[in-house]
Structures are given as structure tokens and as C-alpha cells.
N, C-alpha and C positions, 0 to 999 in steps of 0.2 A: 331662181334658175341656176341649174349647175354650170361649169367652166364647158364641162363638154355640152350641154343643150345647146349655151352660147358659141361654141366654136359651128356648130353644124346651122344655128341661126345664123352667123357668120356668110355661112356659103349660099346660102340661100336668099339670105334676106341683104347684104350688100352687093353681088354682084362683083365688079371689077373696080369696087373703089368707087366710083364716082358717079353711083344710081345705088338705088336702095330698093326692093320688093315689099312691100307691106302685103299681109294676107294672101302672101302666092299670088296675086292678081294687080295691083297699082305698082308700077315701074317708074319711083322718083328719080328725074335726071338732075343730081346735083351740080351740072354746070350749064343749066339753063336756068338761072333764077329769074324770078319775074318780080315787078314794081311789087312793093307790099302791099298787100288787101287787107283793107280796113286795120292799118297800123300793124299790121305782123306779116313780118317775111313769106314770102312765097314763091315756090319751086313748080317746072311742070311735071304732068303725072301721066300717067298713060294707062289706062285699063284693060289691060291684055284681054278681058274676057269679054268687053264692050270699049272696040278701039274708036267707037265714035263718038264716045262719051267727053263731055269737057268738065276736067275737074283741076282744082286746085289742091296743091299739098301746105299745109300751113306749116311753121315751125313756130311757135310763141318762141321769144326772148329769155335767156335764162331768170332776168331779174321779174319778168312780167310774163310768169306761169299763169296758166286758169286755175281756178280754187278748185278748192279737194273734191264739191261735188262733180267736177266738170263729167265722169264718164256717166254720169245718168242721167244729165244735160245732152250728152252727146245720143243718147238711145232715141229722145223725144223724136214724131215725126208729127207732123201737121201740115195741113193743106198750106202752101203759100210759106213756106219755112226753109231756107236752103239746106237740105238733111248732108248730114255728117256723112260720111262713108264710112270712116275709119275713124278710131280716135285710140292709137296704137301707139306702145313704147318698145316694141318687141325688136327695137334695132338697138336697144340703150338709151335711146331718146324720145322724145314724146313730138308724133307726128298727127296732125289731124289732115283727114281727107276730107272734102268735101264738095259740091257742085259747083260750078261754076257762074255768077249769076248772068241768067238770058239779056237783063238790060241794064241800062244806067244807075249811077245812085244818085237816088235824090239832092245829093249834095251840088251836080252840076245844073240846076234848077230847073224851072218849067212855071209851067200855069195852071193853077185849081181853083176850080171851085169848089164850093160848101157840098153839095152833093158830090162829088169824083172824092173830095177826103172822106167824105162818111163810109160811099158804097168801097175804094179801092184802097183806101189804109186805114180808118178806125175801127174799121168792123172785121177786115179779114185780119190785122194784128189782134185785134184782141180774139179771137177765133185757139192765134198763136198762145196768147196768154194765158187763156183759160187749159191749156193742155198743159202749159209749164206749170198756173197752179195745182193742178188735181195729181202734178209730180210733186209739188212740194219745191217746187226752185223758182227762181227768178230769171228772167236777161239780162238786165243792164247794160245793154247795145242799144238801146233803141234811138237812133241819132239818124240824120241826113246820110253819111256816107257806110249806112248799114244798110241801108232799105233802098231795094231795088225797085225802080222801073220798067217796064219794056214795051210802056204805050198800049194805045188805046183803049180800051175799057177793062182789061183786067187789073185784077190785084196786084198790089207790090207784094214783091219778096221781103220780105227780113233775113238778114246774114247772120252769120253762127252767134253764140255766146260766149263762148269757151276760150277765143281766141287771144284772149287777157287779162289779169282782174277786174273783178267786176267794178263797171263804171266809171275804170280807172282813164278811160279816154273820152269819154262824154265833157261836152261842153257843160258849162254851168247853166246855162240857159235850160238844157234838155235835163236838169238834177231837181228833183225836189229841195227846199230847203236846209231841209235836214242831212241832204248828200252831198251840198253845192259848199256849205260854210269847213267842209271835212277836206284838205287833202286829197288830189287820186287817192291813192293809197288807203286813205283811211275812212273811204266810202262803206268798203263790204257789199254784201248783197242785196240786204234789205229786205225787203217784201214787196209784194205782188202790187200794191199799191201804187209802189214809186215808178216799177214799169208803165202803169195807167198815168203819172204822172210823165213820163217821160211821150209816152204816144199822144198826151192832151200837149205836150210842149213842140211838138214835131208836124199835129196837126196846125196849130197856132202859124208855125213857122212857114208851112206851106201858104198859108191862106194871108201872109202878111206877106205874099214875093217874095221866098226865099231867098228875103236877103245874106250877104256875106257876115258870117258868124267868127271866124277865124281869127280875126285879129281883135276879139273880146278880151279884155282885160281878167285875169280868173278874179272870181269873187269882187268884179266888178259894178254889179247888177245885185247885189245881197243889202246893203242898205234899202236899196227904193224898194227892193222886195218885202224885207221886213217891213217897213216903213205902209208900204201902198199894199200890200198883198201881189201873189204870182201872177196872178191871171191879170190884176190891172195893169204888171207892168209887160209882162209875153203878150195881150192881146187886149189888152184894154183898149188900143186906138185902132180894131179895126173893124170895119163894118158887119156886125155880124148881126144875123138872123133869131126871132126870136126864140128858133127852135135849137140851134146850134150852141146859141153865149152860154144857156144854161148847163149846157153837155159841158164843156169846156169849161165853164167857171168849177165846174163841181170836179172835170179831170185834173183841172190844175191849183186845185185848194191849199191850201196849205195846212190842212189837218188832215195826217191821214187816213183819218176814221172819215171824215166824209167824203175819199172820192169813190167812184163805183165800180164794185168787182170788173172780171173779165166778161164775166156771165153778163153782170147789168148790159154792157156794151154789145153783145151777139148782136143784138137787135136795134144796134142805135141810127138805124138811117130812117127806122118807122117808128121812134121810139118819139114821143112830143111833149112829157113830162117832165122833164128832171129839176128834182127843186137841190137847191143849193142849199144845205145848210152852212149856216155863218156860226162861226166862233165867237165867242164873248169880244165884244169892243165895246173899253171902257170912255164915259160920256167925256169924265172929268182926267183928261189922260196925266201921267206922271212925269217929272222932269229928270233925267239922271246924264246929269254934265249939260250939254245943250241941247237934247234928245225929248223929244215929245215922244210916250209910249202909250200905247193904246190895248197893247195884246200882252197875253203871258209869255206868247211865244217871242214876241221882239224883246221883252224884260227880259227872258233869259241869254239872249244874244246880248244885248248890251250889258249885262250885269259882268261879262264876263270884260268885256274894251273898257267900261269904267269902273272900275272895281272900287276907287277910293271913294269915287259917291254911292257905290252902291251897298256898299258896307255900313256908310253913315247911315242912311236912309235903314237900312236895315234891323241896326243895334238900336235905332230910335222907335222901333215897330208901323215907319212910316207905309214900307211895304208890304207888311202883314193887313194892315188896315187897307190899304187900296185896293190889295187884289180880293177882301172881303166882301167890301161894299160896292166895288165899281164894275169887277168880276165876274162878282155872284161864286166866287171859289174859298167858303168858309174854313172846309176842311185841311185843304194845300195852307191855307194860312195860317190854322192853328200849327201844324208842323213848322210851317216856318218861325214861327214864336219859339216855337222848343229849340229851334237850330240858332235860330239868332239868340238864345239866352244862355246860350254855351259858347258861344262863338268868341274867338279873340281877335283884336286885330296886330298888325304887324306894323313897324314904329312908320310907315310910311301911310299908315291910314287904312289898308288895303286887307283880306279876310288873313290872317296868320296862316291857314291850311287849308291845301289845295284840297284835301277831304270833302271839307265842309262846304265850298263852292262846287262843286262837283255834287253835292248829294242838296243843296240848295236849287239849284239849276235845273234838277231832274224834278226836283219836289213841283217849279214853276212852272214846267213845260216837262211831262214824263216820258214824250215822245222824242226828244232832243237829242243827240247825240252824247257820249261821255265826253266831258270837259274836264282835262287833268291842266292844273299850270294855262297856258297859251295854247292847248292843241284840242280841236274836237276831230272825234276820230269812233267807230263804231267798234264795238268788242270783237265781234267777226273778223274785222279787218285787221286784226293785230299783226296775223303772220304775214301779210303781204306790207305792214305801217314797219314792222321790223326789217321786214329785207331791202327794201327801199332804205332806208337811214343807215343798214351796217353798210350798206354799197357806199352812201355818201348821195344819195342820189333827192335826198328830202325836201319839198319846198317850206318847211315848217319855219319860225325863225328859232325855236330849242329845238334838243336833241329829242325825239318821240322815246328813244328808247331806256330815258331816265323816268321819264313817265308812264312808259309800261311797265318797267322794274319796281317803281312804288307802287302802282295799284295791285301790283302781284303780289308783294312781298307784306302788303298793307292788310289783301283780303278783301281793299273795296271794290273788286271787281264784283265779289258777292252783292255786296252794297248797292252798286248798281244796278244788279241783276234783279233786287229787292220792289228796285223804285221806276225801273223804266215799264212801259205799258207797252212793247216791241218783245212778244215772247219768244222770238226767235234768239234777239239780243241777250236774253238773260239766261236761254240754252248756252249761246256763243259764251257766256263770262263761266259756266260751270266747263266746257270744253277747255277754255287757256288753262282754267286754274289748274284741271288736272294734268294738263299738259306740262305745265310747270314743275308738278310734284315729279311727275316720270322720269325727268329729265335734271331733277336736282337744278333749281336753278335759286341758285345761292347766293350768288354775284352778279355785278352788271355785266362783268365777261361775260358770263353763262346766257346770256340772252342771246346768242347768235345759234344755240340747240333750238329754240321757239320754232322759227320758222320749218323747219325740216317735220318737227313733228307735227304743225298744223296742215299740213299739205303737202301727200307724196308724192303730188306733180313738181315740187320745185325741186330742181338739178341741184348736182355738188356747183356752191359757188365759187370754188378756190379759183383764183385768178387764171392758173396756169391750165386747168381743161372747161371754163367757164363757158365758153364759144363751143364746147361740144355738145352742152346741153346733155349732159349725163344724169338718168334719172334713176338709172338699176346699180345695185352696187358691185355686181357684175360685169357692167360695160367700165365702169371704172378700172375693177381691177385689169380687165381687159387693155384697158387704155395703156395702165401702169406698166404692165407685161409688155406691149409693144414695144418693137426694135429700137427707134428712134428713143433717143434718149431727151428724160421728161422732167430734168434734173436741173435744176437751177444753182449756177455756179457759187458758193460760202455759203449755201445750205448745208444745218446740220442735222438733215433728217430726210428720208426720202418722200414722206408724205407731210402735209400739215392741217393745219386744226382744221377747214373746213372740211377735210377728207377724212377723219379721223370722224369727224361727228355725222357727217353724213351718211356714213359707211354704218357707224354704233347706231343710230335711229332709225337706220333703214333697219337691219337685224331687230331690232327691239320692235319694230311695225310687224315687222315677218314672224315676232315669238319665236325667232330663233336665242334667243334670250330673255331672261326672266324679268332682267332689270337693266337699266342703263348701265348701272356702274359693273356690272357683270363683262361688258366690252371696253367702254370709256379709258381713254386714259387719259393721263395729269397735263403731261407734255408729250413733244415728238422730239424722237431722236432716233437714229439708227436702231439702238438695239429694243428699245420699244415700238416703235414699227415692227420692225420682225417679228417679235412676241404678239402685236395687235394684226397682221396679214396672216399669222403662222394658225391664228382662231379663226380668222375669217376664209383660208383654205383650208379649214378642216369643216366648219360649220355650213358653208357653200358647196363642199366637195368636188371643188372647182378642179382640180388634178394638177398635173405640174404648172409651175410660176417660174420657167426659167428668165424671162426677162427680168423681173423682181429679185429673183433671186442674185444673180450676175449684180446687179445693180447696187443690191445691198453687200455683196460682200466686201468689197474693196474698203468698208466702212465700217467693219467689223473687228479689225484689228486692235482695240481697246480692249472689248471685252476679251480675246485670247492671253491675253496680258496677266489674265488674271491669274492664270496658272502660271505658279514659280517654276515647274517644271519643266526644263528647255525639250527636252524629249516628250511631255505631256503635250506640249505648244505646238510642237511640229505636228506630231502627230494628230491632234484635233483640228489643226488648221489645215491638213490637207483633206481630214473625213469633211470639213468645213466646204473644203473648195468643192469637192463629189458632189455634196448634197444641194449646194446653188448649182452647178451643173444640170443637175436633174430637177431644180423644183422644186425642192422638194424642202419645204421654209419650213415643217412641223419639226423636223430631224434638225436643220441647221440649230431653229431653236434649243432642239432637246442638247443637242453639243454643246451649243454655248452656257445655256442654263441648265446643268447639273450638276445640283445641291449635293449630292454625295458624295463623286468627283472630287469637287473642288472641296471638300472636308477632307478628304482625304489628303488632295494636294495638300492643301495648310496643313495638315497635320505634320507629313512631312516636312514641310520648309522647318516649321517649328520645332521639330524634334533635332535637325538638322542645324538652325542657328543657335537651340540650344550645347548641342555634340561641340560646334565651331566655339560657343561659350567657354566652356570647361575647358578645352585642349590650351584659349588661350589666357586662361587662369594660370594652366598648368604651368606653362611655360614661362609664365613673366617670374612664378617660384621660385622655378628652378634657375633661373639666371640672376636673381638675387639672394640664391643661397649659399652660404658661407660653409665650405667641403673640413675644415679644419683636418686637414692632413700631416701629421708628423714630418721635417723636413729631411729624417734618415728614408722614410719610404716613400717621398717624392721625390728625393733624389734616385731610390731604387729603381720604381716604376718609370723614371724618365730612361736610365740605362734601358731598361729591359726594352721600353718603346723602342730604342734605340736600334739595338740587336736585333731585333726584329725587321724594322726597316730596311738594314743593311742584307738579312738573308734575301727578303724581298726581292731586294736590286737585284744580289747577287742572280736565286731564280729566274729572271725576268731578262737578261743578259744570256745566259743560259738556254734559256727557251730561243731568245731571238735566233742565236748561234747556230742553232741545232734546226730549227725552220727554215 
């Protein structure tokens, strides 16, 4: 969007400051904000074209945007779905509209039974689910205070998806395994499955008294799960029906090749079949530290908390052999023979490379999460596992983002992508990688470009417009251009890196450039800002920047410097002042940096200190040089001086006389 679309978006689309117009039609009043809905800020809205409508305006959090798919999330309609109205950046920020729900949420509880879950939440959610799979997306909401009630016999609501990363607010209770051992953050989206798991964990919840969830410990409940399996420990103690346990054992499996489509689900209030397949459980289980293991999927979880026993066990082929015979997983085993006969350990007993545990782990369970170091976390989830730890905000006990810097820079993201059976996940490891190429990431600095490329619903994060939630790099420069000064006092530069990269990966999304390093630059400073805004008001065709411009000049006196020439100086530094005056930062640039110019200037100084050279060569000569003058015509020439002087006076006396 050009400067002027944006000025005339401007009139139309804020109002008087303190309301915003989305689509001509929704009138947000920014100074009525309302309690947050379902953990994201919310504002009222007004539907000038239906003013009896009740709707909410969302604003997601800068650090906790919706993922990249979110606007084709936001199109879905389905029966029983709170539908999106809007899901618009066209203010500079990313605004979602949406309905308001008619009743409660489930989260302030009530009473069900077996039939009211089936007929009024498993069957018209999944109704939901089966529309978001035949999109190609997920929810990741599906929890107690997303799903609405409003009594008596109809169906609950479900609340948006969009309104934060996915699954980054779900309880561990409501995550499948594979989402629950992961970080918010480093959940992702998942597949269609994990939804089915999260609605088998919501029906569970309902039918066990929705109890109080809130003050669960995270990753509380992840031992007796591995340990007992989901479903014994979410619903093993309650009275269920023979028709119901098997629905539910099969929604809340923990393999997720056996639980059952959306589709299976249409029909599960008449549905009387469902057989549960069960995963290998070995007779003769394994010991690794104090841990009795029964599954490949708890081996891989624990392989990762005891590492020193599980390295020995390994290098000894004690694991290769168990998961053979007790398993029935011949083939995983021979691979692991090959991995463990390469493998080293490190002086503390423990595998020497985070590689090789990482690509062990996938071998035992290929449905698992990537394990780098201490952190499991999904390849999808990278840009949101990044901007979460550059904020500082991580609950990890390492840094995630040395861990995503080696798998990147290692290529076993590929590796990953080779060995996991989640084909979405092994799309996701081909997406970072290139995302890393685009963006040159070279250094572990360079990992704060990740995010912006993965996802152009995340805002410029620089500290100082963070809170404005800017997603175009237009409202940026907008922002910048404002009156109010935006200027942080022993700043040496008017902009800073996360504006700087925000700004180069937005243009580089746009093809307004070919390659990163085409906008990029090294560092910020006054006169590199100018040079990097003076592209970005040519390539945007935004028109004048007088606020930018005013801004930057007072800060420009360095580079006028360059010219030796005091009359060059002046005069550049007043076409200098003209062109911040007007805006006009392409022209300030071409002043300051012209290469001809200033060859020229040098040329002269140098010609000039060389001229200054010589004359004082000249002179030091001549005043050490010996005149040898005969002392009859220095005595001559002294008379003659002499005689001379005397008419002088004489003249001069004369003159006075006569005046």
C-alpha cells in the first residue's frame, strides 16, 4: 500500500483517533475495551449496517499472533462456529471481528450426560472439524472457555482459532501427548487428529463434573500419561457406558493413527462400534533409571530425562533387542543397531550429539515431536518457539534459539523431515529451511529475521511501537513520520534492528526485492537509515516523509563534514535542510552520498594541500639561504633604501599639508 492509500485509509478507516472503521461497516471504540475473550484483548464494535448485531473486535498480542494460515481459517463457516466477520489489517494492524457468543462457556460448568455430550458437543464439533479438515487446517482451541453454551437442547458454539498460536493456551489435559511434553510455543498446529483428541479430552471433562483445571501443574499429568496411557488417566475413573468408553478411548489414544476422523465422528450419537486399536505393549517391560517402559512411545520420552542409562542400554544393543522381541518393531531396531554403532558417548556417559538422539527418538516413536538438547518442540512451531525466547518470554530451562540455530545450520531439519510420519511436519522442516536461506541466517544473531519470514501476521517487535501492533510496513513508516517524537534519548540511529528487518522481509514477502540482502543492512545509524527509508520511500511510493525527514536531519551533520569545502558544506547543508523540509529523503540521500562530488571535493583539498606543500617548502629555502652580497653594494643598496624612504616621508608630509 502506497503512503497516500494509507493517508486516505487514514480518514476513513480511524476516525477521530480513538474508534477505527474496519470494512466501511464495524466502528471499533477504542476506549471501551472489554475483559479478554478467550485470552486476547477485546474492544466493542458496532455494525453500522446491522446495529443490533453483537460482535467483538479481537486484537491478538504482538508476541502471540495467529499463524500464517490464519486468513483461510478465518473464511471457514460452519454450523455451530462463532464465524469471523472480519479478519483485517487494513488499519496497520491486525484486527479480527467476530460474533459475539449467545451463552456461557463451558469453563463456568454445568451437568451432562453421556447423550447431551454426544448429541450437543461431539458430534456438532466434529461437524466443525470435518470443515477445517477438507480446508486443510486445524483449531487448536478446543478447550472449556472456547466452547460456548446457551442451554437447553442445542449445540455448543466453538470460538475462533486465530485468536493466538495454536494451542499455545490449551491446557495440558486438553493436548495430546505429543503437544502436551512441547512448550506453548513449540506446540504448532498439528493435524486434524489432535483436534479429535482435544474434543475426546473436553468430552471427558464434561462427563467427569467439570472439574477446576486451572491450577494444574504444566506437564504435570505427562508421567502417569506415559506411564498409564491418556484416556486411563482423563477418564479411566468414570462411569462410562459401553457404548461411549470405546468412542473416547479411541478419541483420546495416544497414537495418532488410531483416533477417528471428523467424518468417523458425524454420526457418533448412533454410532455402536468403535473398536480401539492398542499400540504394542511389551509383556517383559524395560528398566531405564527407575522407570518400568512398556511402549516405544514412553522409551522415547524417557530416553530423553535419562540419557546416561539410556545410552548404556543402547551402545550394549539392549534396546535394539527389546524393541525386537517384545515390540514386534524389527525394522526400527535394525536402524537403531546402525545408530548406536556410530554413536559416541560424552565423558558423562550421556549420547556425545544432540543429532543422534534426536534422530534415535524419531527412529522409536516417528510420531514424536523433534528433540534437540532438552527441548521438544514441532518444526511448524519454530517462528512462534523464536519469538517467544527473543522476547525472553520461554518456559524452556535452555535457550530454544541455539537449538533451532543448529538444526538449521546442521540440515537436520531435513533429517527430521526424513524420519517423522506427521507429513505436514516434514512440509514444515522444508519451509524453515528455506526460510533461512532467504534471509542469510549465518549467525545466531540472524535468528530474530526467522520469525517475520515465517509469519506476516507478526508485528514489528521493537520495544518502542510493540504495543501498536504494526503489521504493514507502511503504518510503520506512518508511525515514524508522526508528529510526536519517537526517539529514544543516546540513540545513535533513528530506527533499530527490529525495524530495519521487519521493514527488509516485509518488501522481500511483497517482491519488492529480489533478495534480502538487496534492502538489509549491517547496522543502524543515522546515515544508513536514511540510505535504508530513502529505498523504502521510493519502492512504497509513499510521497513525502517530513516527519522522518526533520527527524533525521539534526543527525546528519557528520556526514556534511565530509566535504572539505566550507562553501561546499554550506551550501549542501542548506539543499540538506530543503529537502527534510519537503520529505523528500531520496534527494537528502542523493546530497549526502554523491560519489562525484565528493571526488571532486578531495580532489581539490588535495591539490590544495599539495599547492600549501610547496609554497611551504619554498619558504623554509629561502630563509635559509645565504644571499652572499659584496659589502661595497650592501652598503650601496642600504643608502639607496635610505634615500628613498626619506623622499617618501618627505611626499607624505607634503600631501598631508596640501589636504
Amino acid at each position: 500500500m502506497s503512503m497516500a492509500e494509507a493517508d486516505e485509509v487514514g480518514q476513513t478507516e480511524t476516525g477521530d483517533g480513538r474508534s477505527l472503521t474496519i470494512d466501511g461497516r464495524y466502528v471499533i471504540d477504542l476506549d471501551q475495551k472489554l475483559p479478554d475473550f478467550v485470552n486476547c484483548p477485546a474492544y466493542h464494535v458496532k455494525d453500522t449496517v446491522s446495529p443490533t448485531a453483537e460482535l467483538l473486535a479481537l486484537a491478538p498480542a504482538a508476541l502471540l499472533p495467529p499463524h500464517a494460515g490464519a486468513a483461510v481459517i478465518a473464511k471457514i463457516r460452519a454450523p455451530n462456529l462463532l464465524a469471523v466477520r472480519s479478519f483485517s489489517d487494513a488499519t496497520g494492524s491486525l484486527w479480527i471481528l467476530c460474533d459475539a457468543p449467545s451463552g456461557n462457556p463451558l469453563s463456568e460448568g454445568g451437568t451432562w450426560t453421556e447423550t447431551s455430550v454426544l448429541e450437543r458437543v461431539i458430534v456438532p464439533i466434529a461437524s466443525i472439524l470435518h470443515a477445517y479438515n477438507e480446508a486443510g487446517v486445524t483449531h487448536r482451541a478446543i478447550r472449556p472457555d472456547n466452547v460456548f453454551d446457551s442451554g437447553g437442547r442445542s449445540a455448543v458454539c466453538l470460538g475462533p482459532a486465530i485468536t493466538a498460536p495454536p494451542a499455545y493456551f490449551q491446557p495440558d489435559r486438553f493436548e495430546p501427548l505429543t503437544s502436551a511434553l512441547c512448550e506453548p510455543a513449540g506446540r504448532g498446529s498439528g493435524s486434524i487428529v489432535d483436534d479429535i483428541f482435544a474434543l475426546g479430552a473436553l468430552a471427558a471433562w464434561l462427563l467427569g463434573g467439570c472439574t477446576p483445571y486451572r491450577d494444574d501443574v504444566p506437564g504435570g499429568l505427562l508421567e502417569e500419561r506415559f506411564q498409564k496411557g491418556s484416556f486411563a488417566v482423563l477418564a479411566g475413573h468414570l462411569p462410562l457406558s459401553q457404548d461411549v468408553a470405546p468412542l473416547l478411548a479411541a478419541m483420546l489414544s495416544d497414537d495418532p493413527a488410531a483416533r477417528p476422523s471428523p467424518r468417523d465422528l458425524l454420526h457418533a450419537a448412533d454410532h455402536k462400534g468403535y473398536v480401539v486399536r492398542r499400540s504394542a505393549v511389551a509383556t517383559a517391560p524395560i528398566m531405564l533409571g527407575v522407570v518400568r517402559i512398556k511402549t516405544a512411545r514412553a522409551l522415547a520420552w524417557y530416553a530423553a530425562r535419562y540419557r546416561k542409562e539410556f545410552a548404556s542400554l543402547l551402545v550394549r544393543g539392549v534396546i535394539e533387542r527389546w524393541m525386537s522381541y517384545e515390540l514386534g518393531m524389527p525394522q526400527a531396531a535394525a536402524r537403531l543397531a546402525l545408530l548406536a554403532r556410530d554413536a559416541t558417548l560424552a565423558e558423562d556417559g550421556t549420547l556425545a550429539s544432540s543429532a543422534t538422539l534426536m534422530e534415535i527418538i524419531s527412529v522409536i516413536d516417528p510420531a514424536m515431536p523433534l528433540c534437540w538438547g532438552e527441548i521438544w518442540f514441532w518444526p511448524d512451531a519454530i517462528g512462534q518457539l523464536l519469538t517467544t525466547a527473543l522476547a525472553g518470554k520461554s518456559t524452556t530451562s535452555v535457550d530454544p534459539t541455539t537449538a533451532v540455530f543448529e538444526l538449521i545450520r546442521t540440515g537436520r531439519l531435513d533429517k527430521f523431515a526424513l524420519v517423522t510420519t506427521v507429513p505436514a511436519q516434514a512440509a514444515a522442516c522444508a519451509v524453515v529451511q528455506k526460510a533461512a536461506r532467504q534471509v542469510s541466517i549465518e549467525n545466531l544473531s540472524d535468528l530474530d529475521r526467522l520469525p517475520y519470514v515465517l509469519n506476516p501476521y507478526l508485528p514489528c517487535l521493537s520495544p518502542r511501537c510493540q504495543n501498536d501492533r504494526l503489521i504493514a510496513t507502511w503504518a510503520l513508516l506512518q508511525w515514524l513520520n508522526a508528529g510526536e517524537d519517537t526517539e529514544i534519548s543516546g540513540t545513535t540511529a533513528l530506527l533499530d534492528r527490529q525495524m530495519t528487518t521487519f521493514m527488509a522481509i516485509a518488501a522481500l514477502r511483497s517482491r519488492l526485492v529480489e533478495t534480502f540482502s538487496d534492502l538489509a543492512i549491517s547496522k543502524n545509524s543515522w546515515a544508513l537509515d536514511l540510505a535504508f527509508l530513502a529505498k523504502l520511500q521510493h519502492l512504497y511510493m509513499t510521497g513525502p516523509l517530513k516527519g522522518i525527514g526533520r527527524k533525521l536531519l539534526p543527525h546528519l551533520t557528520p556526514e556534511l563534514k565530509r566535504w572539505r569545502s566550507r562553501s561546499t558544506r554550506t551550501a549542501r547543508g542548506e539543499q540538506l535542510a530543503v529537502a527534510a523540509g519537503e520529505g523528500d529523503l531520496g534527494l537528502m540521500q542523493k546530497i549526502l552520498a554523491d560519489p562525484q562530488a565528493l571526488r571532486r571535493d578531495q580532489a581539490a583539498y588535495n591539490a590544495a594541500r599539495k599547492l600549501e606543500s610547496k609554497l611551504k617548502a619554498e619558504s623554509a629555502r629561502l630563509d635559509h639561504q645565504d644571499t652572499d652580497v659584496p659589502l661595497p653594494m650592501r652598503n650601496e643598496m642600504i643608502r639607496l633604501a635610505t634615500a628613498v624612504g626619506v623622499v617618501c616621508a618627505i611626499g607624505s608630509l607634503c600631501a598631508e599639508i596640501v589636504l
